[in-house]
MDTraj code that builds the backbone (N, CA, C; nanometers):
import mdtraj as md
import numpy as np

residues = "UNK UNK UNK UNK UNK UNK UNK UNK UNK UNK UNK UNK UNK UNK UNK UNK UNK UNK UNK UNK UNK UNK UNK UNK UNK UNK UNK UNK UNK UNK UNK UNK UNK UNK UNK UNK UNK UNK UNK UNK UNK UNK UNK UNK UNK UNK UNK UNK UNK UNK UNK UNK UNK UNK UNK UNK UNK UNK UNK UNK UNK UNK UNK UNK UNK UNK UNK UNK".split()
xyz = np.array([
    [5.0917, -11.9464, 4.6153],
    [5.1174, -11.9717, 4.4757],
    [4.9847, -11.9867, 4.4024],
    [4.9484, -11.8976, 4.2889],
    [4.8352, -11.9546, 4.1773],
    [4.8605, -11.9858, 4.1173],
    [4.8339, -12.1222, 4.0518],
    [4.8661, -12.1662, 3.8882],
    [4.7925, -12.0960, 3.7792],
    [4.8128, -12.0990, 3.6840],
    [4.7618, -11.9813, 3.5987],
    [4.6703, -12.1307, 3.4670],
    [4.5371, -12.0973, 3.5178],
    [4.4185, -12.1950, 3.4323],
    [4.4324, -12.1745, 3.2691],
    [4.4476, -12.2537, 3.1712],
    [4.4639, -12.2325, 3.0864],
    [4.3225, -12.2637, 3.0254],
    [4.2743, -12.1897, 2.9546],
    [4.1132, -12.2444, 2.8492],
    [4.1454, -12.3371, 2.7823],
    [3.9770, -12.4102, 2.7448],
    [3.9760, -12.5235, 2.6742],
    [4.0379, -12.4870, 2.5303],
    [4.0471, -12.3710, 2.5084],
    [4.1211, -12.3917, 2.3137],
    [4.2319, -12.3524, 2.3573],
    [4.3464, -12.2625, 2.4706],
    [4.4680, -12.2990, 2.4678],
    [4.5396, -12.4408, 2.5113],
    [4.4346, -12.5206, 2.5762],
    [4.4769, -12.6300, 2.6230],
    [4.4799, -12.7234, 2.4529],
    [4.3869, -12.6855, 2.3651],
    [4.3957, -12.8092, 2.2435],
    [4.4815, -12.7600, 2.1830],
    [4.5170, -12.6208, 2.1601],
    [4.5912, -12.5969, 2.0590],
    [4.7119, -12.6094, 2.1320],
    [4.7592, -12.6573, 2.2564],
    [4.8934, -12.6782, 2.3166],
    [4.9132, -12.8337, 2.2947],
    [4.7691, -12.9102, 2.3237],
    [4.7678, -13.0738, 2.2687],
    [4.8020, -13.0757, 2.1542],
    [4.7297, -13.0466, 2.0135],
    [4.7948, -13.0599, 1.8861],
    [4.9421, -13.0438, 1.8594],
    [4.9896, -12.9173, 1.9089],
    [5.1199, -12.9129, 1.9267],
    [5.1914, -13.0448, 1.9074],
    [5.1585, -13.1417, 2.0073],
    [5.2236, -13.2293, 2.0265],
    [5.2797, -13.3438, 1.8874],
    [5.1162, -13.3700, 1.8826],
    [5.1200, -13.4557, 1.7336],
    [5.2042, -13.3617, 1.6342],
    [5.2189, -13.2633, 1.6059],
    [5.1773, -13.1736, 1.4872],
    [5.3584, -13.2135, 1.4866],
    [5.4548, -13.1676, 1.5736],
    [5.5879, -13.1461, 1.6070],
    [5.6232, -13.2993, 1.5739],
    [5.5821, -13.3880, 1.5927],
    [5.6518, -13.5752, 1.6256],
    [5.5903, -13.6505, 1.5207],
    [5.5069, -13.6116, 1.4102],
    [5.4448, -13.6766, 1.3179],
    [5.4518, -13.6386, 1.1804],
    [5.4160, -13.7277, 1.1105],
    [5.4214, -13.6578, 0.9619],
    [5.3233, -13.6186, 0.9571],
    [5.2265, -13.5458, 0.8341],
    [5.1226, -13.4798, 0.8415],
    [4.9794, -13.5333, 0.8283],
    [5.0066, -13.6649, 0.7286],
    [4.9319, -13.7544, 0.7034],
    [4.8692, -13.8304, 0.7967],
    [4.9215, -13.8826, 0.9554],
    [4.9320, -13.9789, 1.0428],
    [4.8340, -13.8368, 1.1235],
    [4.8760, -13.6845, 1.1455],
    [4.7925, -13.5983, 1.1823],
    [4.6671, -13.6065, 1.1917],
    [4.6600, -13.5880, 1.0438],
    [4.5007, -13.5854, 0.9585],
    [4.4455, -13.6888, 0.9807],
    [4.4753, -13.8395, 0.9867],
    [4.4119, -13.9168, 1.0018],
    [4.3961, -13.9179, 1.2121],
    [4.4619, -13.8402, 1.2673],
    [4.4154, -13.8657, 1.4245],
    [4.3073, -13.7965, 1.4244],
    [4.3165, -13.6331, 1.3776],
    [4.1677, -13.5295, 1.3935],
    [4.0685, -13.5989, 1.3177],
    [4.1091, -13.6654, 1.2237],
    [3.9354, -13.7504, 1.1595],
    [3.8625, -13.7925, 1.2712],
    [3.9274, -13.9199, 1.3244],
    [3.9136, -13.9950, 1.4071],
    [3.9028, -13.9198, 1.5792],
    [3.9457, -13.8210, 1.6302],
    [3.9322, -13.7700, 1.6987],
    [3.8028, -13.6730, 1.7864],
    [3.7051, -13.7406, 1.8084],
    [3.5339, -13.6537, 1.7989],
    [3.5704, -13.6154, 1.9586],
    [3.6207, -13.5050, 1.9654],
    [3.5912, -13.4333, 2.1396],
    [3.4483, -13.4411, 2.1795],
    [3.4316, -13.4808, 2.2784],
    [3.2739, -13.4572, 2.3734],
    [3.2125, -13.6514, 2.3229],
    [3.2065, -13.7424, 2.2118],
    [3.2311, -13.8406, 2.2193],
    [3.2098, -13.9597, 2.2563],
    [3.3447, -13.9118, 2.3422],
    [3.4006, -14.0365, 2.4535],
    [3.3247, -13.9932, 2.5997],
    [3.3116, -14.1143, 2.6881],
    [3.2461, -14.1084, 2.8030],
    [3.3480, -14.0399, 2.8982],
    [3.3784, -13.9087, 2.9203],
    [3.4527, -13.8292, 2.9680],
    [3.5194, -13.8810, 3.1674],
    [3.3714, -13.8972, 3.1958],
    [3.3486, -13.9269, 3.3220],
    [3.4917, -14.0593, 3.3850],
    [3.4331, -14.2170, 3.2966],
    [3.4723, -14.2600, 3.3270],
    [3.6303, -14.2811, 3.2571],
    [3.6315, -14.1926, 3.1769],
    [3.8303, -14.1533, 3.1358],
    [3.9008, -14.0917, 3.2504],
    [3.7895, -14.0249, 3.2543],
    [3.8947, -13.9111, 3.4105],
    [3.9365, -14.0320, 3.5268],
    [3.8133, -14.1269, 3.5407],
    [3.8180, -14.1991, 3.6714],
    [3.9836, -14.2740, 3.6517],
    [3.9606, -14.3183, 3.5450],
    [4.0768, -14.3899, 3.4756],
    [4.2019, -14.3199, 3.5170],
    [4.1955, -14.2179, 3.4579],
    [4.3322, -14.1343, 3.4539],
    [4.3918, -14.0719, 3.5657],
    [4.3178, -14.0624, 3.6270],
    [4.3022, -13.9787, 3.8058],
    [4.2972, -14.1293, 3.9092],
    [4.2965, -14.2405, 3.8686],
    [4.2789, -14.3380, 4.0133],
    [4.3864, -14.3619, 4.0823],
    [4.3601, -14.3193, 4.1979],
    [4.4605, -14.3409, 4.2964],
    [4.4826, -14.2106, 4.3679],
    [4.4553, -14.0949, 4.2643],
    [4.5341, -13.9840, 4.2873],
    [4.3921, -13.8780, 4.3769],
    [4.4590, -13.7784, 4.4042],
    [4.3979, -13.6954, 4.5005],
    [4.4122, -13.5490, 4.4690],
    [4.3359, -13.4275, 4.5489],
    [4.3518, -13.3163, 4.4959],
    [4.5041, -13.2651, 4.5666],
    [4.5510, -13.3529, 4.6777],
    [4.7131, -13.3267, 4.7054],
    [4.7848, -13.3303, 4.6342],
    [4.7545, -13.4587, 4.5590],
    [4.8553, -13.5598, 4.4783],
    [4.8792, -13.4714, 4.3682],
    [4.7957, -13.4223, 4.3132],
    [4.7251, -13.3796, 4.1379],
    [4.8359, -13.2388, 4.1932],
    [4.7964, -13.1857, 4.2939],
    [4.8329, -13.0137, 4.3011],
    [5.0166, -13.0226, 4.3282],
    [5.0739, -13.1612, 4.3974],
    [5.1828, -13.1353, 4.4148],
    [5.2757, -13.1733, 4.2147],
    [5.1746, -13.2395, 4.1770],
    [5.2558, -13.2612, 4.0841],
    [5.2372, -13.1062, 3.9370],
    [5.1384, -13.0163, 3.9574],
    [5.1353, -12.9375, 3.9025],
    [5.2286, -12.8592, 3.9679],
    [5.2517, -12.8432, 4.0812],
    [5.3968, -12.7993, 4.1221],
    [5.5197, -12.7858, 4.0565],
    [5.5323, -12.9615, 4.0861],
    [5.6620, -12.9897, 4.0630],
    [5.6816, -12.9296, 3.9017],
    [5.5789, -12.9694, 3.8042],
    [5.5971, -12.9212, 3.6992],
    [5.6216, -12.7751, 3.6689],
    [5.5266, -12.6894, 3.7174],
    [5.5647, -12.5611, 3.6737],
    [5.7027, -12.5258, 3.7105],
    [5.7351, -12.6101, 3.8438],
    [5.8782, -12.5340, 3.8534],
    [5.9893, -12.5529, 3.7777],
    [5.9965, -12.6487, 3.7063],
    [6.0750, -12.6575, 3.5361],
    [6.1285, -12.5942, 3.5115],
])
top = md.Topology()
chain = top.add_chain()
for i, resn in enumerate(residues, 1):
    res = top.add_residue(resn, chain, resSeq=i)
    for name in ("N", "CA", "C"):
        top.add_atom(name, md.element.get_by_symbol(name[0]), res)
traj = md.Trajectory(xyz[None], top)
């Protein structure tokens, strides 16, 4: 099985999506103000977001998802 890598601008413009669909427009505008990509200390977000987990862990759950 290959998962199919998505680029860094289909990956934001699939993130915005999100807000864009569940928000009013105003509450939008004020996240991208506030929103500076590159920023934030990337490193220790990932550690954050990834602890516990593994390249098993990470790959079975991109699995489970694609199979949706």
């Amino acid at each position: 099985m290959c998962a199919a890598i998505e680029t860094e601008q289909d990956l934001t413009e699939e993130a915005l999506r999100i807000p864009q669909k569940n928000m009013p427009p105003h509450p939008v505008a004020r996240l991208l103000s506030i929103w500076h990509v590159g920023q934030n200390d990337s490193t220790r977000e990932r550690k954050a977001l990834f602890a516990g987990e593994t390249v098993e862990s990470l790959f079975e759950q991109a699995t489970t998802y694609q199979s949706k």
